[in-house]
N, C-alpha and C positions, 0 to 999 in steps of 0.2 A: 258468814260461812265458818262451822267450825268443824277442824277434822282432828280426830289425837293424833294421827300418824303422818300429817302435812309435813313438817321439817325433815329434811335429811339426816339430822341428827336423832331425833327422836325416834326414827324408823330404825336408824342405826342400832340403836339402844334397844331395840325390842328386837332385833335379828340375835344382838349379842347376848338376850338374856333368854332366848331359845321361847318368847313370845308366840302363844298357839292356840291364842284366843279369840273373840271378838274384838273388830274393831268399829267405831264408829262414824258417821260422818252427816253431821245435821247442815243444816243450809235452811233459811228462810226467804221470802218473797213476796212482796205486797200483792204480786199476781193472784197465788193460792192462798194466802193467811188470810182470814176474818180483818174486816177492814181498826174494825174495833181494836180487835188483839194486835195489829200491829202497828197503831199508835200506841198502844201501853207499852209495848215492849220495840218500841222505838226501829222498827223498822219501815228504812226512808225510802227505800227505792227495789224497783225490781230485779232481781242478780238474775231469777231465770222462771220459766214461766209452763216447762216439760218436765214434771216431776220424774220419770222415766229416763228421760235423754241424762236428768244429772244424776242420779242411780246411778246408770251406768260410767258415764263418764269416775265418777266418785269412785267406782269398785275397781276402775281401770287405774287413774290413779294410784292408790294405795296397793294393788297388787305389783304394779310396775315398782314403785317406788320398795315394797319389800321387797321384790326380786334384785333390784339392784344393791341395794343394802347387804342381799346375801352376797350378791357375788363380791361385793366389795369387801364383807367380812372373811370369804374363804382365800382372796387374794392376801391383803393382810397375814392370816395365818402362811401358807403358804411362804411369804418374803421371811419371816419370824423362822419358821422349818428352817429353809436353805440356808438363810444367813447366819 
């Protein structure tokens, strides 16, 4: 599973640099991949099998995980202001 916006930090980094683009979030699975293609490109087991159910999960994710990012960057500024 590969997502740009998975770490905390990195989400962090794209709130602070005003980030308002696409994001992405690939994920493979010997379930739906061609049996073929996923011995060549070495995938060994099934992570999920509802290409739908991880959409969404995936979008949910990354929007929660931006949303906290923001609010953790306006609290920051905020401490910065007062102090």
């Amino acid at each position: 599973m590969t997502c740009l916006l998975c770490s905390f930090s990195t989400r962090s980094a794209a709130v602070a640099i005003g980030w308002n683009d696409y994001v992405t979030f690939e994920s493979f699975s010997t379930a739906i991949v061609d049996k073929n293609l996923s011995l060549k490109t070495a995938i060994w087991r099934n992570l999920w099998d509802d290409n739908v159910a991880l959409a969404k999960h995936a979008r949910q994710f990354i929007e929660l995980g931006l949303e906290t990012a923001s609010r953790k960057a306006e609290l920051v500024k905020l401490a910065h202001l007062s102090g």
